[in-house]
VEXDO-352336 format. One record per residue (C-alpha): x, y, z; residue in one letter. Coordinates in steps of 0.5 Angstrom, whole numbers, plus 500, padded with zeros to 3 digits. Layout:
BEGIN
XYZA;...
***
This chain:
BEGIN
174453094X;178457089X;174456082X;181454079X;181448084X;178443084X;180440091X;176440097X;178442104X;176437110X;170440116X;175442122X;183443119X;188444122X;195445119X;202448121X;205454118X;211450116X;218452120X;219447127X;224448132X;230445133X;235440128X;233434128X;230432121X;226426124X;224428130X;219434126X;217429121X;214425126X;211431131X;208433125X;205427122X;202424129X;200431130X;196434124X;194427121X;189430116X;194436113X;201433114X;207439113X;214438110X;217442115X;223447116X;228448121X;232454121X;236453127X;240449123X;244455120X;243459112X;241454107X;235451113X;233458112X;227461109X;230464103X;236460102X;232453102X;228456097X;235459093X;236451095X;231450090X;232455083X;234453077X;241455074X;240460078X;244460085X;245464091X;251464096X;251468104X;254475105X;255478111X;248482108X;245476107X;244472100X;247474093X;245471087X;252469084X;255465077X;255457080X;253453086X;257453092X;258451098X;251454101X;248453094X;249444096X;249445104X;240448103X;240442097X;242437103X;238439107X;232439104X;234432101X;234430109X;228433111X;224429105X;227423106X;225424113X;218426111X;217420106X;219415113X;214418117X;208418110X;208411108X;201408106X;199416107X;193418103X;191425103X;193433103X;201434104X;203442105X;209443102X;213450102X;216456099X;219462099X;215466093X;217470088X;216477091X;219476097X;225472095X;226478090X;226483096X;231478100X;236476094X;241481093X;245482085X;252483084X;252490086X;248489093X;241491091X;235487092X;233483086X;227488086X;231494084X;231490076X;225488073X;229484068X;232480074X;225480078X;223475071X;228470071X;227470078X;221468078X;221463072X;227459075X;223459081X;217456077X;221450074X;225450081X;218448084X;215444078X;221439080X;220439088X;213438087X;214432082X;220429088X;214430094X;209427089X;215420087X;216420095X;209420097X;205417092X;198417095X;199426097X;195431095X;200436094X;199443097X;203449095X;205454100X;208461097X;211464103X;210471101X;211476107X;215482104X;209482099X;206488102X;212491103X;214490095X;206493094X;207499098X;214501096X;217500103X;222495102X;229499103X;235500098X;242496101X;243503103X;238504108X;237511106X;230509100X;227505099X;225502092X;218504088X;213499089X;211494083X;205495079X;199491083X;199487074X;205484074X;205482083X;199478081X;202475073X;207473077X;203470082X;199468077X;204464073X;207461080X;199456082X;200456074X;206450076X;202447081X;198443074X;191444079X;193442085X;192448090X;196453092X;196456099X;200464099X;202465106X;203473110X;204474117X;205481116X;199486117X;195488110X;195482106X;192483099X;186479099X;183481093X;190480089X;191475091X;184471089X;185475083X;191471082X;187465083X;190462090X;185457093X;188459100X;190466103X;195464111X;194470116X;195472122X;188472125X;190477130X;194483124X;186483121X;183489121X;176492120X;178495114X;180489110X;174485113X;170486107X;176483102X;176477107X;168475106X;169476099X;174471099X;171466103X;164468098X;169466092X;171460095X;178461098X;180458104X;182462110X;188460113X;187462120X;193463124X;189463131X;195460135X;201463138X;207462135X;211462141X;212459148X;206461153X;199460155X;194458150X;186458151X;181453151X;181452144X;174454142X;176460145X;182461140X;177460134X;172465137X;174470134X;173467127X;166465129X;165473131X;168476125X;163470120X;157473124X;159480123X;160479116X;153475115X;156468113X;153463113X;155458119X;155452116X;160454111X;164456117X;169448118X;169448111X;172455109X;177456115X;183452116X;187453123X;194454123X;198458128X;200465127X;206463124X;212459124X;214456130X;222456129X;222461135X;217456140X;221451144X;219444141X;215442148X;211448146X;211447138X;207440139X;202443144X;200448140X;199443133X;196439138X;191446141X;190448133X;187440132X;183441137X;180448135X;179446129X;174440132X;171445135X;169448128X;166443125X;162441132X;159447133X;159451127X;153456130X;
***
């Protein structure tokens, strides 16, 4: 665990990334609550159209700092619009839903957002470009972000008193951004990479928000900066498992070494054959003897998850595979050699 956490994960769980197929509010807050009782999730539904989606129900979330679609996607702007008030409904919906399906809860209770380096390589200025290209931009974004999500976190925490509340920051473009590869709106450059400090300050100050309570950051881009994002005090790091590659094996027993939980994304996201689950966790039972750690750490420093989120799955398809990541989690605690 993060030594800026003093939360403790439970032996062999299981959680989700956060989006769900379909629509209807109800129906995802009833799938996830039955189906991950020991790390529940506030679900998304981008199938409902902008503002369901990822960057917009984040945008939903700012602090006098308001978002609306273009045709080339979401652009900062001067008030609250339609778009602005259609993702704060939403939003509105899906926890009303998840508070009729957690009463008398007690226990972890995943919540996410979009983080502040993706959301600046997603939300466009005036003049088009990505809120990346202006550092000053980058900053405000960042701190209407944090007072966006201390008001959130607040909200779930009145509607579901015996919550632990978990913090996701959903940051795919964060490698992008470290890299220099995310693209100008011409398509033609790209914009420089940002100094690896100011990534990790701003992070940093994000699981600052969380008064405590952890703070889970989610890729499932390849290259996920584990040792950054450690660094930056997270306490857990989402991947998919499958992007892992030897080089950056090192980083991830050095993280679990520190006490970061490694969430696993061992499931696929969408619709087709699973394994046996002991078989879908194989591959971490290999990579923690490969690494020289110790088995009976191995329930306690993983929790399984699918290698994404489940929006493009048919919803069939999406309560077997929370239910597959259940049982591959068991699997862990009861036979952690």
């Amino acid at each position: 665990m993060s030594e800026n956490s003093t939360y403790q994960w439970g032996a062999g769980t299981a959680t989700g990334v956060g989006s769900m197929p379909g629509g209807d509010a109800r129906e995802a807050a009833k799938v996830v609550t039955q189906s991950l009782e020991a790390l529940p999730h506030l679900p998304e539904l981008p199938a409902r159209g902008p503002g369901a989606d990822m960057i917009g129900r984040t945008a939903g979330l700012l602090v006098e700092v308001y978002a609306h679609v273009e045709p080339s996607g979401w652009r900062i702007g001067d008030r609250p619009g339609r778009d602005t008030r259609r993702a704060r409904s939403w939003m509105g919906e899906d926890l009303d839903a998840l508070e009729e399906f957690t009463q008398g809860y007690e226990g972890p209770l995943k919540i996410s957002a979009v983080g502040p380096w993706t959301l600046a390589a997603a939300l466009e200025l005036r003049n088009g470009e990505a809120a990346l290209s202006d550092a000053g931009a980058c900053r405000d974004l960042a701190a209407s972000l944090a007072e966006g999500l201390r008001g959130h976190l607040a909200d779930v925490r009145r509607r579901v008193p015996g919550a632990q509340v978990v913090l996701q920051l959903d940051e795919p473009s964060l490698t992008a951004v470290l890299q220099g590869r995310v693209r100008t709106a011409s398509g033609y450059r790209t914009h420089r990479a940002v100094d690896r400090a100011v990534v990790e300050g701003a992070l940093r100050d994000l699981v600052a928000v969380a008064d405590g309570g952890p703070v889970v950051v989610h890729s499932c881009a390849p290259e996920v900066p584990f040792a950054l994002l450690r660094r930056a005090g997270v306490s857990g790091i989402s991947f998919d498992f499958e992007l892992l590659t030897e080089r950056e094996e090192e980083a991830v027993g050095e993280a679990v070494e520190g006490g970061t939980t490694l969430f696993a994304g061992v499931v696929p996201g969408v619709d087709g054959p699973l394994s046996d689950p002991a078989g879908s966790v194989m591959g971490v039972r290999t990579l923690w003897r490969r690494l020289g750690l110790s088995p009976g750490t191995l329930a306690g420093s993983v929790v399984v998850t699918p290698s994404c989120g489940l929006a493009g799955a048919s919803p069939a398809y999406a309560r077997t595979a929370l239910a597959h990541c259940v049982r591959a989690a068991r699997s862990l605690a009861d036979n952690p050699e």
